[in-house]
Backbone as CSV, one residue per row, in Angstrom:
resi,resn,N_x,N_y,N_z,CA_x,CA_y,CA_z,C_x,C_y,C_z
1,UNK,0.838,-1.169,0.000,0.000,0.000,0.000,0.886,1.235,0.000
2,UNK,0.162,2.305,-0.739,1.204,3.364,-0.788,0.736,4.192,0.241
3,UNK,1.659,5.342,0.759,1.022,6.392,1.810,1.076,7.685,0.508
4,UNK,-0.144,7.855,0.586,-0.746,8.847,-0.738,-0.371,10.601,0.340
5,UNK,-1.274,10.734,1.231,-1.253,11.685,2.116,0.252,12.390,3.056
6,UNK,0.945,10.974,3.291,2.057,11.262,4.409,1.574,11.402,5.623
7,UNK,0.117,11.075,6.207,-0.387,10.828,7.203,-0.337,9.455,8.113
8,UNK,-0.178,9.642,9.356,-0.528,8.230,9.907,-1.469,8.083,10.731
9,UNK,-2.190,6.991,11.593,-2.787,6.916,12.517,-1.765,7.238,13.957
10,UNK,-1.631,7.804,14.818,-1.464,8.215,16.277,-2.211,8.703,16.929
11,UNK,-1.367,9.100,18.315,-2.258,9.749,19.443,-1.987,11.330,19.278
12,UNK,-2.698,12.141,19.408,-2.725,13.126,19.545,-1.589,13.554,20.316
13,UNK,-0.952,15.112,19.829,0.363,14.866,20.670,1.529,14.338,20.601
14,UNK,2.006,13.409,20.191,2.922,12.110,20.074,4.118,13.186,19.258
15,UNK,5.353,12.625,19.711,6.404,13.498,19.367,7.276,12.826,18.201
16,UNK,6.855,11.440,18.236,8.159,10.328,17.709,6.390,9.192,16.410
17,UNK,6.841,9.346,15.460,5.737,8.679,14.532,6.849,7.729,13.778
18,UNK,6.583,6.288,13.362,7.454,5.434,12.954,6.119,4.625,11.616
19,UNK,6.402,4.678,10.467,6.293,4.134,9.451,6.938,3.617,8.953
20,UNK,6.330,1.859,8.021,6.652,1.537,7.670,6.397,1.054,5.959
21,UNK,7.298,1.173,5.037,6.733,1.318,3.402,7.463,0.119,2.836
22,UNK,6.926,-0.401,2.153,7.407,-1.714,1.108,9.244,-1.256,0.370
23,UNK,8.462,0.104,-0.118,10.091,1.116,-1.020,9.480,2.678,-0.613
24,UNK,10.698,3.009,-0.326,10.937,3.987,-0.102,10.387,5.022,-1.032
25,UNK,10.303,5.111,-2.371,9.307,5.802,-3.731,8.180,5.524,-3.507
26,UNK,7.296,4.388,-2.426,6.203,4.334,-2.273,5.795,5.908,-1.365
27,UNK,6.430,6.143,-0.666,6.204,7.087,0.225,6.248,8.686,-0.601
28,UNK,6.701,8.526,-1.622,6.983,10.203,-2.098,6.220,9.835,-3.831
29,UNK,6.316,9.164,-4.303,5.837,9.376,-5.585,4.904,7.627,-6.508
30,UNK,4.160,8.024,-6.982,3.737,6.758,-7.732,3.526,6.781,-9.226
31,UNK,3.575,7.945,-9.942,2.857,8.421,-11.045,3.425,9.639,-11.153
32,UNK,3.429,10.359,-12.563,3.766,11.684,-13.228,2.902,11.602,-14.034
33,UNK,1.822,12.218,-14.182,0.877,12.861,-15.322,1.255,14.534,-15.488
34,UNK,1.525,14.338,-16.773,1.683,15.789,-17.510,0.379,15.582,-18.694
35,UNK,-0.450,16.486,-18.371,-1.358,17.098,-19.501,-0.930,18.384,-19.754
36,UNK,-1.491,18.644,-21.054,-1.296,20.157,-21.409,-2.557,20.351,-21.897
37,UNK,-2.811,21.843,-21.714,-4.071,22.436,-22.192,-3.779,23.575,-23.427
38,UNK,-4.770,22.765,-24.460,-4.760,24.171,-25.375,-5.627,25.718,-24.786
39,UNK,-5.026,26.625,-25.899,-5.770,27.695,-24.966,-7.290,28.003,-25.381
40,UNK,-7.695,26.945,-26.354,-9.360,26.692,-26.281,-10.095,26.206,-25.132
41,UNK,-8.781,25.892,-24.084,-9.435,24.927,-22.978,-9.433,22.929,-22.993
42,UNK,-8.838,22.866,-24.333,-9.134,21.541,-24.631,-7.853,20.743,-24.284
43,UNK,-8.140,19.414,-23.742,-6.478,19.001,-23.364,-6.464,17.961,-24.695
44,UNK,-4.944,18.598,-24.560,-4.360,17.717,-25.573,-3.816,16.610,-25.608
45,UNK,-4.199,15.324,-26.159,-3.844,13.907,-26.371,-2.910,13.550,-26.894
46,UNK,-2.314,12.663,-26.724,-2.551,12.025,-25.671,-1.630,12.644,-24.385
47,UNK,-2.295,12.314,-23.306,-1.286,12.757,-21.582,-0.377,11.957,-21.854
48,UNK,1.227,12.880,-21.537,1.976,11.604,-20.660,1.598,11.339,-19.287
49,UNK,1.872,9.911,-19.274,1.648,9.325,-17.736,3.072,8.237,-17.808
50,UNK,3.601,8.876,-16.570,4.841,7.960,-16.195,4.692,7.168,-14.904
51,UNK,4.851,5.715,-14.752,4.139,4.944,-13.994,5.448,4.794,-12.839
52,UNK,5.338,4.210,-11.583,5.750,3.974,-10.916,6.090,2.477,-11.231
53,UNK,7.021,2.247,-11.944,7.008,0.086,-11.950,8.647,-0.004,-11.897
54,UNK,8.951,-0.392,-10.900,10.673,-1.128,-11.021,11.063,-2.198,-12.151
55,UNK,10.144,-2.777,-12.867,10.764,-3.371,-14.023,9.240,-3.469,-14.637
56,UNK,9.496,-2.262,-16.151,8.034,-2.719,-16.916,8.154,-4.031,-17.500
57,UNK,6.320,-4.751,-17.251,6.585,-5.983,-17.890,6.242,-5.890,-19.019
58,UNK,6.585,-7.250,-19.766,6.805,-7.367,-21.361,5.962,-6.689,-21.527
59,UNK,4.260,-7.141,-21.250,3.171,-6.971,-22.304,2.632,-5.577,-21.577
60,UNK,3.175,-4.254,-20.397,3.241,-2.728,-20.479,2.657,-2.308,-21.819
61,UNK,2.899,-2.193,-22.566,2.963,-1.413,-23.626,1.421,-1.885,-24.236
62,UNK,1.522,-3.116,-24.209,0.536,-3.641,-24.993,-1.088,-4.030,-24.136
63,UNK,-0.632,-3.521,-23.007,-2.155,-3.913,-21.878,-2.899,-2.004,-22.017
64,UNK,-1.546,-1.399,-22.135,-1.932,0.014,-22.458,-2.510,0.907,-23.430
65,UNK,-2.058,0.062,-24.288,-2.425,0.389,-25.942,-3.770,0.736,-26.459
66,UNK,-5.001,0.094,-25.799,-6.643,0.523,-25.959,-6.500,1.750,-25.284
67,UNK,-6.140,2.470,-24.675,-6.159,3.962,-23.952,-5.107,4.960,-24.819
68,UNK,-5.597,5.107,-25.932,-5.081,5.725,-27.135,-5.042,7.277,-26.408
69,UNK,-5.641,7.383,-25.357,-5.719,9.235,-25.067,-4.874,9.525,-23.994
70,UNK,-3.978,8.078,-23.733,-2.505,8.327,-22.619,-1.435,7.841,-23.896
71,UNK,-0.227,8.654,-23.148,1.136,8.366,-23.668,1.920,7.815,-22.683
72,UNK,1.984,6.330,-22.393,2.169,5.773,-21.020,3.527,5.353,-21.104
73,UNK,4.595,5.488,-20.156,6.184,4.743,-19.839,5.816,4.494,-18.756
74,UNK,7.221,3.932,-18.142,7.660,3.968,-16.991,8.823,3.951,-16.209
75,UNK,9.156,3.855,-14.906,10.634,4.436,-14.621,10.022,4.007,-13.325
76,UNK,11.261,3.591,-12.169,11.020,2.820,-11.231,10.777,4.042,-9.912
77,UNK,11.034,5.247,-10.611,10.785,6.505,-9.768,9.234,6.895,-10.090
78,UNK,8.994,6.715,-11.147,7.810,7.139,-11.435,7.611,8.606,-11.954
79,UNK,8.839,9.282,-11.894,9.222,10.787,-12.696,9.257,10.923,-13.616
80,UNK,9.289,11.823,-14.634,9.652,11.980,-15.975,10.820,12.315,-15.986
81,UNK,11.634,11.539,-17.130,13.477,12.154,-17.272,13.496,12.793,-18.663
82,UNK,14.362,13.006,-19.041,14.789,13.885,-20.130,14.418,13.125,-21.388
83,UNK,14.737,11.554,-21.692,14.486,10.568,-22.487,13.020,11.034,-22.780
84,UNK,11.755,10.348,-21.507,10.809,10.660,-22.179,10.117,11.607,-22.388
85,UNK,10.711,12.548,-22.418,10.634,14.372,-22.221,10.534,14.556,-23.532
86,UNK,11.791,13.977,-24.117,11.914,14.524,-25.706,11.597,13.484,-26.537
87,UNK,10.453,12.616,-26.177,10.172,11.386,-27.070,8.669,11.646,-26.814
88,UNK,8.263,12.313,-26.097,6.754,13.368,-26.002,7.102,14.119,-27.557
89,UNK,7.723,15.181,-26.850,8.174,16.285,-27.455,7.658,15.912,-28.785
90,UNK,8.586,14.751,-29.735,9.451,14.501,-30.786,7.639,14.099,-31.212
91,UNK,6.957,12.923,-30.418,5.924,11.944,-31.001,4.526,12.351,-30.382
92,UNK,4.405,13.560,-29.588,2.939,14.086,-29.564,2.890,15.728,-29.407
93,UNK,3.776,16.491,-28.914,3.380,18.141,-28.935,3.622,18.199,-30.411
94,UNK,4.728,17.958,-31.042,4.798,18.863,-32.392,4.102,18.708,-33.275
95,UNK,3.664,16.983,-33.593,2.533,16.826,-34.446,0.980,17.162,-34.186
96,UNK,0.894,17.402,-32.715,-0.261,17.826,-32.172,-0.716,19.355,-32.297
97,UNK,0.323,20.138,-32.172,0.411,21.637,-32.655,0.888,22.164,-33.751
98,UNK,0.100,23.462,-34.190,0.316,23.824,-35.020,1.313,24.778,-35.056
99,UNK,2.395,24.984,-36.157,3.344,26.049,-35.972,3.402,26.838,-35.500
100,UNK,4.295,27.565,-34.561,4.282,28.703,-33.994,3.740,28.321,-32.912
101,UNK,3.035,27.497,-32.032,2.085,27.841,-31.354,2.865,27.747,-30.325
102,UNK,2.819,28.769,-29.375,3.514,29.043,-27.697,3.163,27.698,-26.785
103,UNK,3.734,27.698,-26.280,4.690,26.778,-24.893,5.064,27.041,-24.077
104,UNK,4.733,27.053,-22.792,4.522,27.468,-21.884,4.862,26.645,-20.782
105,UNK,5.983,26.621,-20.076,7.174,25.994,-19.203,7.245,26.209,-18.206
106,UNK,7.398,25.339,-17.287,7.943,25.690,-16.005,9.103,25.902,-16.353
107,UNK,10.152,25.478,-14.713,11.518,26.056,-14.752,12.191,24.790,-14.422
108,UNK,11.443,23.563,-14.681,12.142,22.315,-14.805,13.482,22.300,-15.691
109,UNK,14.733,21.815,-15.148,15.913,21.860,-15.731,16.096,21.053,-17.017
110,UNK,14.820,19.721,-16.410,14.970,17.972,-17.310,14.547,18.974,-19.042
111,UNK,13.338,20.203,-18.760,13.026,20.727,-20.315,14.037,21.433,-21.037
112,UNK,15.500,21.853,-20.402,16.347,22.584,-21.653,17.201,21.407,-22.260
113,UNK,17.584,20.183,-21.205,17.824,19.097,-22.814,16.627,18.403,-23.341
114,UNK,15.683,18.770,-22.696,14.335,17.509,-23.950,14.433,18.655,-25.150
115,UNK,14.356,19.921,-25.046,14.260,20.999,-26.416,15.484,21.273,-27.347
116,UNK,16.758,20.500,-26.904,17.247,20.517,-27.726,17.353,20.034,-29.540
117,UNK,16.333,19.160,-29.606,16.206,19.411,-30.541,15.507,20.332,-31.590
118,UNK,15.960,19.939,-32.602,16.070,21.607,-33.349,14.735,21.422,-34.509
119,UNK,14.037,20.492,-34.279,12.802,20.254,-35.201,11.380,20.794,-34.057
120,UNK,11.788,20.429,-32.814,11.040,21.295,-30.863,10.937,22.810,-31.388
121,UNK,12.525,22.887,-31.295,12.374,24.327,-31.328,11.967,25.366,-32.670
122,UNK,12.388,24.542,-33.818,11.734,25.473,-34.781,9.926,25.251,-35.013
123,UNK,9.792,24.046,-34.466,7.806,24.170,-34.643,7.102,25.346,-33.290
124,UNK,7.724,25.156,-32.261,7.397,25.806,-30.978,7.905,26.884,-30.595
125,UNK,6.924,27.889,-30.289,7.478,29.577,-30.090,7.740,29.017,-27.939
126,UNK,8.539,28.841,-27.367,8.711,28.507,-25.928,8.911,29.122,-25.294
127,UNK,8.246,29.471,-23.997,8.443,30.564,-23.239,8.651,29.646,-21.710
128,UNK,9.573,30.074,-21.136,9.434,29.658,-19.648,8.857,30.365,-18.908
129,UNK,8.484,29.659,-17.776,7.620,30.361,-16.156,8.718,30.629,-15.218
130,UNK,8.781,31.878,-14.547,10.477,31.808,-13.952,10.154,30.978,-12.999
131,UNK,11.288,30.618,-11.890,11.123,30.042,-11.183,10.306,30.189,-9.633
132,UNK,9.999,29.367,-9.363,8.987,29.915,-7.929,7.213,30.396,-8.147
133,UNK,7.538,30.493,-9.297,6.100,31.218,-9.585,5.171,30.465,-10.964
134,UNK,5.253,28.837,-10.569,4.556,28.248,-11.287,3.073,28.274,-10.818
135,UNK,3.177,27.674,-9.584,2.119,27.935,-9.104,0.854,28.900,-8.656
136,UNK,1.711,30.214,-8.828,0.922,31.164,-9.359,0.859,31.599,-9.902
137,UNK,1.334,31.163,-11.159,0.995,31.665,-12.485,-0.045,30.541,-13.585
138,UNK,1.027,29.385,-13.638,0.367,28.682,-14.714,-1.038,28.156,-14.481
139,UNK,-1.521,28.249,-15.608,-3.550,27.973,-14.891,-3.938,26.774,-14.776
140,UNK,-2.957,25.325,-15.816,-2.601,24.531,-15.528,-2.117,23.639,-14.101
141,UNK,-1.771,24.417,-13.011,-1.327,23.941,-12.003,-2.120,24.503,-11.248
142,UNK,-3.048,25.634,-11.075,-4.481,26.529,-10.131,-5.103,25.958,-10.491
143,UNK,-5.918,25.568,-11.646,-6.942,25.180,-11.879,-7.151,23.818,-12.306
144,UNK,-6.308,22.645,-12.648,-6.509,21.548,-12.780,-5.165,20.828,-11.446
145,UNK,-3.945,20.632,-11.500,-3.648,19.960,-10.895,-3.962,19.943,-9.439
146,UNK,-4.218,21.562,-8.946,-4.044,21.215,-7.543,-5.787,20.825,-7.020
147,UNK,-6.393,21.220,-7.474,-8.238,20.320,-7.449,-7.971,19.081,-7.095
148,UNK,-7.512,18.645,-8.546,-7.126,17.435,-8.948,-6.530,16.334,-7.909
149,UNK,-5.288,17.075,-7.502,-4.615,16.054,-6.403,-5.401,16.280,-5.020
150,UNK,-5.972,17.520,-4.744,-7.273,17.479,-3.268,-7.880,16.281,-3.289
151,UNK,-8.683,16.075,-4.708,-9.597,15.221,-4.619,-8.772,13.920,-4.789
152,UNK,-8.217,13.729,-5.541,-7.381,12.267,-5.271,-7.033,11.579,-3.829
153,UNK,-6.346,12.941,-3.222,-5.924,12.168,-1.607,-7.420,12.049,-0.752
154,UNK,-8.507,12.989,-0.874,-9.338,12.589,0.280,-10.185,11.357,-0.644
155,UNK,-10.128,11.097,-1.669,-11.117,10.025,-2.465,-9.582,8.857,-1.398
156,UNK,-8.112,9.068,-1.620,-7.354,7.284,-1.093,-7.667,7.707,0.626
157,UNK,-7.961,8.742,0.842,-7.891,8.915,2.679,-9.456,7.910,3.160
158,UNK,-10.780,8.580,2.123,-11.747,7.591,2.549,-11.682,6.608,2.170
159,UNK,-11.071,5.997,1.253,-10.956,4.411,0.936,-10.308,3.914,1.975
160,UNK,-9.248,4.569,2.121,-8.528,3.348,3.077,-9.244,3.843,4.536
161,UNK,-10.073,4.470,4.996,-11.104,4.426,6.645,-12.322,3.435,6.178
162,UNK,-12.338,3.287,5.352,-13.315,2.368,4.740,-12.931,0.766,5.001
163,UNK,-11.972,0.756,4.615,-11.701,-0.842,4.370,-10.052,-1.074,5.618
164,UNK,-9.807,0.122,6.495,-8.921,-0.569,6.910,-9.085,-1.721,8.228
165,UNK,-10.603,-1.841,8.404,-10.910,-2.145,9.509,-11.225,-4.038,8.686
166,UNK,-10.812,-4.053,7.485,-10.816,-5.508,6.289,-9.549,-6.151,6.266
């Protein structure tokens, strides 16, 4: 089981809290979903989603494949690295957009080698978000991710008061 929240059961008070996790990445990360939004509002297909799996199995690719509206890897961190940064890049923003069309960045380091290539940068006008001020800026991260992850942790907080007593 993963700890989604970073919460535990104790006593009120208690100075010293001791958990225990299968792996250590269970505790901080399981998943990377990057969507992007056009500025019609419409998200654009397919999402990457980078999975949490210490060794993808063979048939990964192919159990995934009916969900044509994800762009699914994986990595035993469950992060996105530079590899599938620019294999997005290369096989869904550029053919997905139309020339010129702006890009709009955080201040992630992994995006100045995914843009090195030079077919990225001549389809995409790219602008970065400076640093510190993603979160209040991009509308992407106000208005969909952070909802988004609210409702995720109290939807795994009542599941697991639900069934931990199973």
């Amino acid at each position: 089981m993963e700890m989604i929240t970073g919460r535990t059961l104790a006593f009120e008070g208690e100075k010293k809290i001791t958990a225990v996790a299968q792996r250590l990445n269970a505790l901080q990360h399981s998943l990377t979903i990057q969507p992007v939004i056009s500025c019609d509002g419409d998200i654009v297909e397919p999402t990457l989603v980078v999975f949490a799996v210490e060794k993808e199995p063979r048939k990964f690719q192919e159990e995934l494949a009916e969900f044509e509206n994800l762009y699914c890897k994986s990595r035993p961190s469950g992060l996105c690295d530079v590899k599938i940064e620019k294999e997005w890049f290369r096989d869904v923003m550029v053919p997905k957009s139309e020339p010129g069309s702006l890009l709009l960045l955080d201040s992630w380091g992994g995006f100045n080698q995914a843009l090195e290539d030079n077919i990225v940068k001549e389809h995409l006008l790219i602008e970065r978000i400076p640093k510190k001020c993603t979160s209040r800026i991009q509308a992407l991260v106000k208005y969909w991710n952070r909802p988004y992850k609210n409702f995720y942790r109290r939807l795994c907080d009542k599941v697991r008061l639900k069934y931990s007593a199973h």
